[in-house]
DSSP file (Angstrom, degrees, kcal/mol; ACC not computed):
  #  RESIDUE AA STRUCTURE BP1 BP2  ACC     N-H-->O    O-->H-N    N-H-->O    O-->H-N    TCO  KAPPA ALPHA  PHI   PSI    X-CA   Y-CA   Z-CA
    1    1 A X              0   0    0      0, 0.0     2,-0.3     0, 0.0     3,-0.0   0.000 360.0 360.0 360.0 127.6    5.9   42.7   -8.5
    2    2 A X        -     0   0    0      2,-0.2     0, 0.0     1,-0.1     0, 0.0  -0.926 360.0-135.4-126.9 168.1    2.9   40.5   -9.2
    3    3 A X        +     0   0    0     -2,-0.3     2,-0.1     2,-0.1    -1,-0.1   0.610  62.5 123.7 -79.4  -0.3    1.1   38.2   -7.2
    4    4 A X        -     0   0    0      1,-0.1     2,-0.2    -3,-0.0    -2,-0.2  -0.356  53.0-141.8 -72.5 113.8    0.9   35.4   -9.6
    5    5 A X        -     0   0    0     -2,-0.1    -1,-0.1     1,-0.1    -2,-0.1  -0.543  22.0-116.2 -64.7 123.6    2.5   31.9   -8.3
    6    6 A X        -     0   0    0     -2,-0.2     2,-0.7     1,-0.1    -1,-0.1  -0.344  38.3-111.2 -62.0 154.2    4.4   29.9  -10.8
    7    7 A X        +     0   0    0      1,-0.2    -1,-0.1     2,-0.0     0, 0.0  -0.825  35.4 177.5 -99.8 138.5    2.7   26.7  -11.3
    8    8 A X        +     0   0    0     -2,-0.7    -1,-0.2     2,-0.1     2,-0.1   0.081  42.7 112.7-121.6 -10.0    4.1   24.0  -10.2
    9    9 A X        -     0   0    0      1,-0.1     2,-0.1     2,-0.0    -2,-0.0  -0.492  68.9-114.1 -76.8 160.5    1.5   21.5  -11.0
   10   10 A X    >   -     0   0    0     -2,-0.1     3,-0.8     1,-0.1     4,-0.4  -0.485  18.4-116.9 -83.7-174.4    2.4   19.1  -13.6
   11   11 A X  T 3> S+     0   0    0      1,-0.2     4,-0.5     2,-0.1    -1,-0.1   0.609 113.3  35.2 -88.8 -12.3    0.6   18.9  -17.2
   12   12 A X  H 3> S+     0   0    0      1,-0.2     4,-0.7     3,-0.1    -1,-0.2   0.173  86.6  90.4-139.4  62.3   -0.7   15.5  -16.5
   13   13 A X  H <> S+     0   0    0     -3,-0.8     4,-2.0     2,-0.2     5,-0.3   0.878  94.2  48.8 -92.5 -33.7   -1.6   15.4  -12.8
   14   14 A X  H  > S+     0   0    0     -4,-0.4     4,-2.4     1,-0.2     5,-0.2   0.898 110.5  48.4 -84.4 -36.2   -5.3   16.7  -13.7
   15   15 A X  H  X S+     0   0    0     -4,-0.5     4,-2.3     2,-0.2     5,-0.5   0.986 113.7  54.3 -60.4 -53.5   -5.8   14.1  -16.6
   16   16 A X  H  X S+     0   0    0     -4,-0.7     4,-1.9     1,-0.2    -2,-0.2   0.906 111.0  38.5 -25.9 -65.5   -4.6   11.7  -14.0
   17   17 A X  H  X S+     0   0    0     -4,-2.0     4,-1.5     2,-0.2     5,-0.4   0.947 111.8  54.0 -67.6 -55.1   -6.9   12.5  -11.2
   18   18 A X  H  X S+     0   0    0     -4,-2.4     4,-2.2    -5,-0.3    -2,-0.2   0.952 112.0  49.2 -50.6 -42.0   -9.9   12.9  -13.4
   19   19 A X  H  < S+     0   0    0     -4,-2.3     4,-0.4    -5,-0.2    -2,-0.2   0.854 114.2  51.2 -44.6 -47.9   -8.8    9.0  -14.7
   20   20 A X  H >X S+     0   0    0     -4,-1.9     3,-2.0    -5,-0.5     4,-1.5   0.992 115.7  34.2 -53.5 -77.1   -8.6    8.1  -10.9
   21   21 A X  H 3X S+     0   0    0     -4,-1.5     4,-3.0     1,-0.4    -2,-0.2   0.757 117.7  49.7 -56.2 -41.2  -11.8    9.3   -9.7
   22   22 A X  H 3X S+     0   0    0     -4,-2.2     4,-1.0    -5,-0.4    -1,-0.4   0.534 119.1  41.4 -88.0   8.8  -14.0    8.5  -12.8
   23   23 A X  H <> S+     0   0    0     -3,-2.0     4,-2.4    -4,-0.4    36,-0.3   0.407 110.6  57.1-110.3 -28.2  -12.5    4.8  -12.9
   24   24 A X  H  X S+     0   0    0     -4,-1.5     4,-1.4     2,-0.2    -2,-0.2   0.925 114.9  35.7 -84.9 -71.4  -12.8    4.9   -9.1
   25   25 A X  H >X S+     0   0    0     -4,-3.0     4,-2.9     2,-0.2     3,-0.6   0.937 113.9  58.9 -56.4 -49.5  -17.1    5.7   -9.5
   26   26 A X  H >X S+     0   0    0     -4,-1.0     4,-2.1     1,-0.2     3,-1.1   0.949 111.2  39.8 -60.4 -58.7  -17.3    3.5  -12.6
   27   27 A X  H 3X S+     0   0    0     -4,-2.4     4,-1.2     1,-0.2    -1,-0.2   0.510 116.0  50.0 -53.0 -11.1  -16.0    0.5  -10.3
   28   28 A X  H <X S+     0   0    0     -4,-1.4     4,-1.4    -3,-0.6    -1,-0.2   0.678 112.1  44.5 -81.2 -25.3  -18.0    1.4   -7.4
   29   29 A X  H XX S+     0   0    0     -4,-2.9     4,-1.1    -3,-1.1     3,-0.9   0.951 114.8  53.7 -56.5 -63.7  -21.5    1.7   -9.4
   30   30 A X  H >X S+     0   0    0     -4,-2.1     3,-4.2    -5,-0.4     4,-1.1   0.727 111.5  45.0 -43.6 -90.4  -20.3   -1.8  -11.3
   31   31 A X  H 3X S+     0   0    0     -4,-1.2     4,-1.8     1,-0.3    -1,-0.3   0.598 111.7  50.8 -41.2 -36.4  -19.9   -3.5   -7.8
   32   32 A X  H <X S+     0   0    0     -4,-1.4     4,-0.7    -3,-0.9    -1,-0.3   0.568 115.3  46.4 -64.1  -8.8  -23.4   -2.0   -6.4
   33   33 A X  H << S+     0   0    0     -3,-4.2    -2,-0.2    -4,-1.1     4,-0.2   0.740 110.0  52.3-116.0 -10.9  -25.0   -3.4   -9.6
   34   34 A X  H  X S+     0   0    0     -4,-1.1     4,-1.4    -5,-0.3    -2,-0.2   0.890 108.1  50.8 -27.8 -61.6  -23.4   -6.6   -9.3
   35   35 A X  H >X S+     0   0    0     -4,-1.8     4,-3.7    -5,-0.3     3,-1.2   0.989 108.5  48.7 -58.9 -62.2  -24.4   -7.0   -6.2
   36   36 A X  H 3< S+     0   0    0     -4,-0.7     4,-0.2     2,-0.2    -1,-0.2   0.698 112.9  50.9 -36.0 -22.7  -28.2   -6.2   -6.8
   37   37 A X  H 34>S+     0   0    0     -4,-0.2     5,-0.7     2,-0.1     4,-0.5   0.714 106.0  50.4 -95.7 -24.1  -28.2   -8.4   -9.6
   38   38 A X  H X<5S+     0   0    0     -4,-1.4     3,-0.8    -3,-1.2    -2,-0.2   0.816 102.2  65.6 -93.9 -37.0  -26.7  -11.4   -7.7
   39   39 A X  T 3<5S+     0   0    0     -4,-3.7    -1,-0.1     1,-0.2    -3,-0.1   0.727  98.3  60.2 -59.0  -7.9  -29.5  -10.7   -4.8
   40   40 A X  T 3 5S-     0   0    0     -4,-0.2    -1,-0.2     2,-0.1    -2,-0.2   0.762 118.9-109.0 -41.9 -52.5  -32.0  -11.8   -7.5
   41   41 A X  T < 5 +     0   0    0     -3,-0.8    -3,-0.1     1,-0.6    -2,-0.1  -0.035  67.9 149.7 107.2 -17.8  -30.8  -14.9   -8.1
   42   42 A X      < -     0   0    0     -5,-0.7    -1,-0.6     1,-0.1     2,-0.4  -0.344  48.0-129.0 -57.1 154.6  -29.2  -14.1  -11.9
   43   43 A X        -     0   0    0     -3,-0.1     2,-0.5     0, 0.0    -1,-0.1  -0.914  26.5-152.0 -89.6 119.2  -26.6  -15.6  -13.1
   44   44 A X        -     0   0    0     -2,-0.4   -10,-0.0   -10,-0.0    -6,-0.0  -0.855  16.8-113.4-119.9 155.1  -24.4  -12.9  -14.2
   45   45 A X    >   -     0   0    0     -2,-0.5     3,-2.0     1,-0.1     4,-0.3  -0.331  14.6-131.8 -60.1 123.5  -21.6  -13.4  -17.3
   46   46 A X  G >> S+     0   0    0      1,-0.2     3,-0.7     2,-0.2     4,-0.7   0.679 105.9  71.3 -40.0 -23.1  -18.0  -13.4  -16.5
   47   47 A X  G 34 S+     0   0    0      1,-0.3    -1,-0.2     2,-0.2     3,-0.2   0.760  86.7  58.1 -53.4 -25.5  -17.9  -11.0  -19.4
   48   48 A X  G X4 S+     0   0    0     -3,-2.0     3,-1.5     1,-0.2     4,-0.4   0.690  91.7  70.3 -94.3 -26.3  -19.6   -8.4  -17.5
   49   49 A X  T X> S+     0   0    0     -3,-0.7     3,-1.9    -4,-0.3     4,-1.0   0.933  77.1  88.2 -61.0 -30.6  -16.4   -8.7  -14.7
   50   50 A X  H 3X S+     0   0    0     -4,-0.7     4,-4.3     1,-0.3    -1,-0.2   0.645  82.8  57.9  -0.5 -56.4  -14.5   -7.1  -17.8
   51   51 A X  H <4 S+     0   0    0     -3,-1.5     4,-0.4     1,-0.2    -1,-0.3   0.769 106.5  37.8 -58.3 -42.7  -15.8   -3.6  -16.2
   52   52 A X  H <> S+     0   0    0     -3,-1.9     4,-2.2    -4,-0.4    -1,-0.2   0.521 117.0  56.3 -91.7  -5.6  -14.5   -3.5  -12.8
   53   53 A X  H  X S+     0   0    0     -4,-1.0     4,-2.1     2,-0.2     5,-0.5   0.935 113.2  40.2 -70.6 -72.0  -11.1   -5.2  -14.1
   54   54 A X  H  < S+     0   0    0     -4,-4.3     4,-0.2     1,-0.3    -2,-0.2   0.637 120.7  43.4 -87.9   9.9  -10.6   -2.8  -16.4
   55   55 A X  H  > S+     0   0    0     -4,-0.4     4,-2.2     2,-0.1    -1,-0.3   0.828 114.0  53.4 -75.9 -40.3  -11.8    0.1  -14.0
   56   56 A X  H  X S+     0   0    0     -4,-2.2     4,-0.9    -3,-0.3    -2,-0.2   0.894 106.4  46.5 -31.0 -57.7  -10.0   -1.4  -11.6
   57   57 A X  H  X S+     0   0    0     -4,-2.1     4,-1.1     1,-0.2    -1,-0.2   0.736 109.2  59.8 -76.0 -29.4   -6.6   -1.6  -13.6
   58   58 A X  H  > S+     0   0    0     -5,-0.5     4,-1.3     1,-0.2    -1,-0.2   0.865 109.2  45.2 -85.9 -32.2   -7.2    2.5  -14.8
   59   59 A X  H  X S+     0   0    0     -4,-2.2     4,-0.8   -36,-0.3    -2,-0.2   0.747 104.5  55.2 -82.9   2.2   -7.2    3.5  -11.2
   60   60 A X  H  X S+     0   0    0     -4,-0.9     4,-4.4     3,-0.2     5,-0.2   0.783 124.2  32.3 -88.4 -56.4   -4.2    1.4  -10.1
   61   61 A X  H  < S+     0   0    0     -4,-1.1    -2,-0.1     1,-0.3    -3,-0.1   0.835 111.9  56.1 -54.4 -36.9   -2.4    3.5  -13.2
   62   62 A X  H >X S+     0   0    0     -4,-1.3     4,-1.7     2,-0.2     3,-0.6   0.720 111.8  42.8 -81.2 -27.3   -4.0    6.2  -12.9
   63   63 A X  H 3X S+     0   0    0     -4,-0.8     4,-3.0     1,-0.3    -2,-0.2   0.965 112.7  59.5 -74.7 -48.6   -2.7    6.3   -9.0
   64   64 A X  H 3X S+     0   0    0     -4,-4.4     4,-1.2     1,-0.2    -1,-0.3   0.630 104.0  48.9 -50.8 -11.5    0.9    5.1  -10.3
   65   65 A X  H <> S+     0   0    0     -3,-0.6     4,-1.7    -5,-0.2    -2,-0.2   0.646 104.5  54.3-106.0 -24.8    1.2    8.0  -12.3
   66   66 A X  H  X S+     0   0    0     -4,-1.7     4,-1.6     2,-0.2     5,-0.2   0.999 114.0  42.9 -53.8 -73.2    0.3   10.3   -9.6
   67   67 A X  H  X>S+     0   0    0     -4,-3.0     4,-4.2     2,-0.2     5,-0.6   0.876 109.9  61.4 -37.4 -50.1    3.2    8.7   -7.3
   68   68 A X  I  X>S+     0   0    0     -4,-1.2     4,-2.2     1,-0.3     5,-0.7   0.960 113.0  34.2 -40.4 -70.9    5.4    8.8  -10.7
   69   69 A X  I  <>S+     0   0    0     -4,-1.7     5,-0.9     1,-0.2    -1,-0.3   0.824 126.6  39.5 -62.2 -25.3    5.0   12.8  -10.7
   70   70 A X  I  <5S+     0   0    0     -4,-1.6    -1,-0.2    -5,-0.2    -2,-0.2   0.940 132.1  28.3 -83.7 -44.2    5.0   13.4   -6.4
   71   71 A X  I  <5S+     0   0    0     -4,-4.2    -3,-0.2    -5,-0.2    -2,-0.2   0.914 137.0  17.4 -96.7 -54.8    7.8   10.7   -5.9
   72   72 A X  I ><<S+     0   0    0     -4,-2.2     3,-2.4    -5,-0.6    -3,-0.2   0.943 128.1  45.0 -82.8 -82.4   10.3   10.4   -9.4
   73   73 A X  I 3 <S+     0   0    0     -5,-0.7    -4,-0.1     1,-0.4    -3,-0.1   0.751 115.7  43.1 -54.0 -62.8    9.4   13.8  -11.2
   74   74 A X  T 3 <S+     0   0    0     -5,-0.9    -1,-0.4    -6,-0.4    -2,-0.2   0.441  95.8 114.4 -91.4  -4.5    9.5   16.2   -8.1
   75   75 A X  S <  S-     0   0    0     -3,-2.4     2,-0.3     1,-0.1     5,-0.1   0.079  76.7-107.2 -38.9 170.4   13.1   14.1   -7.1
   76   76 A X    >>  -     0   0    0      1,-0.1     3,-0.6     0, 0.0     4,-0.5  -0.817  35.5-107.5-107.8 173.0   16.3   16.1   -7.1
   77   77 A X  G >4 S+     0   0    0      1,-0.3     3,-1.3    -2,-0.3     4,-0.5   0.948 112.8  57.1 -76.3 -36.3   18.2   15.2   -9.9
   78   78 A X  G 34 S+     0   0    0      1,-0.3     4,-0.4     2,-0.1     3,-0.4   0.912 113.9  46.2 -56.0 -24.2   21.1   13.2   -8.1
   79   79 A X  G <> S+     0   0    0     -3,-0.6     4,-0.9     1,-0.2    -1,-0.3   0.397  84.5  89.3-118.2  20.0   18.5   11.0   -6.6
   80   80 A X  T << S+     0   0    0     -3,-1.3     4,-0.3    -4,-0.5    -1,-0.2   0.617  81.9  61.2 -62.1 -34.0   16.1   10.2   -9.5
   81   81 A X  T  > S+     0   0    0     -4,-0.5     4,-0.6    -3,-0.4     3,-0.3   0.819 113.4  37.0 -47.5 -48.3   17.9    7.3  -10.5
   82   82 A X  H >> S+     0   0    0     -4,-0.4     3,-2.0     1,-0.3     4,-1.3   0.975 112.4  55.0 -62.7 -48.7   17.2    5.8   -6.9
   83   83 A X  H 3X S+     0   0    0     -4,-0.9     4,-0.6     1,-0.3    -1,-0.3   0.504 109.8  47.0 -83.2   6.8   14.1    7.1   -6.6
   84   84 A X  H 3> S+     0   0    0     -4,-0.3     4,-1.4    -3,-0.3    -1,-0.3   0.437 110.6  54.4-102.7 -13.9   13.1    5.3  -10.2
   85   85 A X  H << S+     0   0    0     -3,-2.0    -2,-0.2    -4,-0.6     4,-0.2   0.483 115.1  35.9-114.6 -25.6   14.7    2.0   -9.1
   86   86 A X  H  X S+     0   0    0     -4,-1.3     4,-1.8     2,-0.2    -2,-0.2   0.686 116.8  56.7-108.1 -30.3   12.6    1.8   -5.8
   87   87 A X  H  X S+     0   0    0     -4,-0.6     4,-0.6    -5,-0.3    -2,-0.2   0.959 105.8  51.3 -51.1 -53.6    9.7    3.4   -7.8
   88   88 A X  H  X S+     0   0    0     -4,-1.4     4,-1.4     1,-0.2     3,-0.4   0.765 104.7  54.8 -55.5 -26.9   10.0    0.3  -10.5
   89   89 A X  H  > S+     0   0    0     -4,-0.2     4,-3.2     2,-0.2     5,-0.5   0.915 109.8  51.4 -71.4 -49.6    9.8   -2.4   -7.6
   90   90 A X  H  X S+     0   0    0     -4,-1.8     4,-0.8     2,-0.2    -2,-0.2   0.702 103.9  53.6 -26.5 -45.7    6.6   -0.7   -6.7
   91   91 A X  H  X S+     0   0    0     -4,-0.6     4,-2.6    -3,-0.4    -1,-0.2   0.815 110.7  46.9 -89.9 -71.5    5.1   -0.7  -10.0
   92   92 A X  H  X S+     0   0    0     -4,-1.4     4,-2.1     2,-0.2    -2,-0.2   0.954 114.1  47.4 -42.1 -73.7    5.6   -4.3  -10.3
   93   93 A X  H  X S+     0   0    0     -4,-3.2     4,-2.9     1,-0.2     5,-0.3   0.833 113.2  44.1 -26.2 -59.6    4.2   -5.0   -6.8
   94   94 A X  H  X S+     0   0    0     -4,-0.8     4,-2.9    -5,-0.5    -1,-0.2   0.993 120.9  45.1 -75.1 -55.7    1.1   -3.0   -7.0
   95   95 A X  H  X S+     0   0    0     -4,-2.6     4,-2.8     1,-0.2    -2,-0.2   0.901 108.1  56.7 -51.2 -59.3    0.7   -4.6  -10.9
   96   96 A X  H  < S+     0   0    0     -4,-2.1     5,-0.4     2,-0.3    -2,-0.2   0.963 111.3  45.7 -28.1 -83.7    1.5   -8.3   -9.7
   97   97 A X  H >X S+     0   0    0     -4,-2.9     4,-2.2     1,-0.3     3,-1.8   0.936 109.6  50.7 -39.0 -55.9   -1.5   -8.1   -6.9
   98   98 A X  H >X S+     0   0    0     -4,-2.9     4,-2.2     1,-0.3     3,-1.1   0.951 113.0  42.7 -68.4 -30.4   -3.9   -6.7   -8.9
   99   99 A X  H 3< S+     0   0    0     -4,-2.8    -1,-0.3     1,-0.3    -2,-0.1  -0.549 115.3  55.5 -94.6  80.2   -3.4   -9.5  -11.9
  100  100 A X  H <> S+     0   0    0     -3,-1.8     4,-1.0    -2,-0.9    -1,-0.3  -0.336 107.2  48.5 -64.3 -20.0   -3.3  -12.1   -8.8
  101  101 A X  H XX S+     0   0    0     -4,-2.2     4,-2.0    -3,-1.1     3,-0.7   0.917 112.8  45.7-102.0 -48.9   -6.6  -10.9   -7.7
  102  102 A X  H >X S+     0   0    0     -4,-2.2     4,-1.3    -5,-0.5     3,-0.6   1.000 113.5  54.1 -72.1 -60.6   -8.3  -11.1  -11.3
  103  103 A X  H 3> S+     0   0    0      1,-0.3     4,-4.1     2,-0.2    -1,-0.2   0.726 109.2  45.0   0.3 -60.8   -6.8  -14.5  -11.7
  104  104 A X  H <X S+     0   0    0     -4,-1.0     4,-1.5    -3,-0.7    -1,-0.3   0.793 119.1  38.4 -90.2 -23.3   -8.1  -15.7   -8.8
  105  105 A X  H <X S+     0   0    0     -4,-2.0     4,-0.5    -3,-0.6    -1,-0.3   0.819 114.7  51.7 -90.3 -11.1  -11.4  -14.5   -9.3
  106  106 A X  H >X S+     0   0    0     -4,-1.3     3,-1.4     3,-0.2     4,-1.1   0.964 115.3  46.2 -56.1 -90.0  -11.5  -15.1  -13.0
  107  107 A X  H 3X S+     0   0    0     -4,-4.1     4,-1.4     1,-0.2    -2,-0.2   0.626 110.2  54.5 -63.7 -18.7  -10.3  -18.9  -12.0
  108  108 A X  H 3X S+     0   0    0     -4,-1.5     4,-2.2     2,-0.2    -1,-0.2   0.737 108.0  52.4 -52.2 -31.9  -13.2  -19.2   -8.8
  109  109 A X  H X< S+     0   0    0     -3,-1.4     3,-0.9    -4,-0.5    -2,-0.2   0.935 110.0  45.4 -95.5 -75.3  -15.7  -18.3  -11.4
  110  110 A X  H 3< S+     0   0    0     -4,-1.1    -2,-0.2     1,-0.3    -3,-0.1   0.633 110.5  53.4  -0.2 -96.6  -14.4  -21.3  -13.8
  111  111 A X  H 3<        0   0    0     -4,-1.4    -1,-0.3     1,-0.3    -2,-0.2   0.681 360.0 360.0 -18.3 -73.6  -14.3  -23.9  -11.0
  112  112 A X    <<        0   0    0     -4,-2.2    -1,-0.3    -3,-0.9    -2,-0.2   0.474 360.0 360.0 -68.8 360.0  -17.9  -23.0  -10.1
């Protein structure tokens, strides 16, 4: 008998999480130096939102693929079909806000 656990984790829940978290710090630095730069008085480049969009958009992914593996992966097999079908609506949802939310701020920053 050994004590050794099978593992259970999948192979890409830890690339996942590492994705999450460091996407997760890069967009919270970017928004603390945004802000510090807009208490100046600069005018700072829409170019530069480029960074927390696409940090943004790598934890949103990184966090869908997390669900994928807890919610789809770990399913029993008769009920993966469902659970992929309610997953997909999800997927969409969660994607659909976040490119409403860059739109809108994307089209605020035009307008002004």
């Amino acid at each position: 008998m050994t004590d050794e656990k099978p593992s259970r984790a999948h192979p890409w829940r830890k690339p996942l999480l590492v994705t999450e978290f460091s996407a997760l710090a890069i967009l919270l630095v970017s928004m603390g130096w945004f802000s510090s730069r807009t208490e100046d008085g600069a005018v700072l480049s829409p170019a530069w939102l480029l960074i927390p969009a696409a940090a943004s958009l790598a934890v949103f992914i990184s966090f869908i693929g997390l669900m994928y593996l807890r919610w789809v992966v770990a399913a029993a097999a008769e009920r993966q079909t469902r659970h992929k079908i309610v997953f997909s609506l999800l997927v969409i949802t969660l994607l659909g806000v976040w490119a409403y939310g860059i739109a809108n701020t994307w089209i605020s920053l035009s307008n002004t």
